[in-house]
C-alpha positions as CSV (number, residue, x, y, z in Angstrom):
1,X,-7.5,-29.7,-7.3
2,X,-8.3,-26.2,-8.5
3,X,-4.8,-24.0,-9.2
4,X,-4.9,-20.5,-8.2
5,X,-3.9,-17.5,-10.8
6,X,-1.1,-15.3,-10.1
7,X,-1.3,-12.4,-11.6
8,X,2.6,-11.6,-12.1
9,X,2.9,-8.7,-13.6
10,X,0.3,-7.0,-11.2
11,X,0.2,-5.0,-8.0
12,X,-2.2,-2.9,-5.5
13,X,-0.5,-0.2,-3.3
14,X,-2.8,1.8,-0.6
15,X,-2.4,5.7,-1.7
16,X,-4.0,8.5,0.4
17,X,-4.9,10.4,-2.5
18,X,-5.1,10.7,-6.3
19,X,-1.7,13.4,-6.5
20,X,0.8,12.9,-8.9
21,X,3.2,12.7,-5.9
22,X,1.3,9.8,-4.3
23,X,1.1,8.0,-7.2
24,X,5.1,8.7,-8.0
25,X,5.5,7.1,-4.6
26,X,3.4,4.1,-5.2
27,X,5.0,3.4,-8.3
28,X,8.4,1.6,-6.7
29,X,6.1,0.1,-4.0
30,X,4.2,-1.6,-6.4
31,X,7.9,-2.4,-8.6
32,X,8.8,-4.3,-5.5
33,X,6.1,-6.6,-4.9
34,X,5.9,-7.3,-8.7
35,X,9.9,-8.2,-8.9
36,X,9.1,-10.2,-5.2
37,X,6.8,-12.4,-7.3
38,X,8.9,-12.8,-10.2
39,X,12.2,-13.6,-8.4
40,X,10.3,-15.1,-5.1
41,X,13.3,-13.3,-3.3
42,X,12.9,-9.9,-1.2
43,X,13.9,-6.8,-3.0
44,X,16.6,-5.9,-0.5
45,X,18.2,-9.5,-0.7
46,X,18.9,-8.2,-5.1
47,X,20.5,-5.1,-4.9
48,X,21.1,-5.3,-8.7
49,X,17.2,-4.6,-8.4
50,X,18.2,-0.7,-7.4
51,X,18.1,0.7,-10.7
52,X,14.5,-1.3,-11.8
53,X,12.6,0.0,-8.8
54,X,14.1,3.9,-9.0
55,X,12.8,4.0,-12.5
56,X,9.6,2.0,-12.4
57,X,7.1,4.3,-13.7
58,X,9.3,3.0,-17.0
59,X,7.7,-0.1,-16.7
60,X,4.0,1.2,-15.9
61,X,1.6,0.0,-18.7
62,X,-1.8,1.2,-16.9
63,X,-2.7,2.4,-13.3
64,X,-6.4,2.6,-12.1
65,X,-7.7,4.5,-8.5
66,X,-10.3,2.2,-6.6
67,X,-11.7,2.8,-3.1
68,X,-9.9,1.0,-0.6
69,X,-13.0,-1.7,0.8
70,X,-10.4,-1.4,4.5
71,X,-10.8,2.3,4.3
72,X,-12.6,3.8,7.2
73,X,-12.1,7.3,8.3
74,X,-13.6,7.2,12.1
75,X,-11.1,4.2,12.3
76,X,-8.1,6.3,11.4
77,X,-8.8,9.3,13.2
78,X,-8.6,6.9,16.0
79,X,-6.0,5.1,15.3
80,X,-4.2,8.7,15.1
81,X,-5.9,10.0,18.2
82,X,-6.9,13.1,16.4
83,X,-9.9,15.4,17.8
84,X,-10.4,12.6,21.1
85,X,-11.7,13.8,24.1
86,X,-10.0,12.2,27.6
87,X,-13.1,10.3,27.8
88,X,-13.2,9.1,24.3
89,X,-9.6,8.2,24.7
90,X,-10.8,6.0,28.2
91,X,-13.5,4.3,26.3
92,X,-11.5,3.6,23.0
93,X,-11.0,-0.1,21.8
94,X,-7.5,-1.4,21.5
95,X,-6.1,-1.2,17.7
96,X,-4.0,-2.9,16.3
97,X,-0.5,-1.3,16.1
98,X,-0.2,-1.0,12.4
99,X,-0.8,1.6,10.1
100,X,-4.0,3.1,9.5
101,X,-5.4,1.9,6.2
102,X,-5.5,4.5,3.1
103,X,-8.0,5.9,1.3
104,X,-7.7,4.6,-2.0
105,X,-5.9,1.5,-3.6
């Protein structure tokens, strides 16, 4: 049987763009699925996490941008109902309910 690698100490976080604030937000996303893999416990269940996650651009070795392969703008302006016509809006297919994918990962 072939074992697959967990990389433990890595994470990917959707961002909508390349801004400092973006990536200052990502930063304690991607802190929380790190310590998720590490502990194998939700972050909210550890509260003694608190402190770890507020400071986690501490802990960043190396961040990269890459296009997000999900991304696709027609999709999202649908999925937001932005510039739609009644007709379009007649004619559009059902999404699914979640978020709208970001641009970049």
């Amino acid at each position: 049987m072939a074992a697959e690698r967990v990389q433990l100490f890595y994470a990917v976080v959707q961002v909508e763009s390349q801004d400092a604030s973006e990536r200052d937000e990502a930063f304690p996303v991607a802190m929380e699925q790190v310590l998720g893999k590490l502990t194998g416990a939700s972050v909210q269940d550890n509260p003694e996490l608190s402190p770890i996650i507020s400071q986690a651009q501490r802990y960043v070795l190396s961040f990269s941008y890459r296009a997000n392969p999900d991304f696709s703008p027609v999709l999202s302006d649908q999925a937001e109902g932005e510039g739609e016509t009644e007709v379009e809006k007649s004619l559009k297919l059902d999404f699914p309910a979640s978020a709208p994918e970001k641009q970049f990962l």
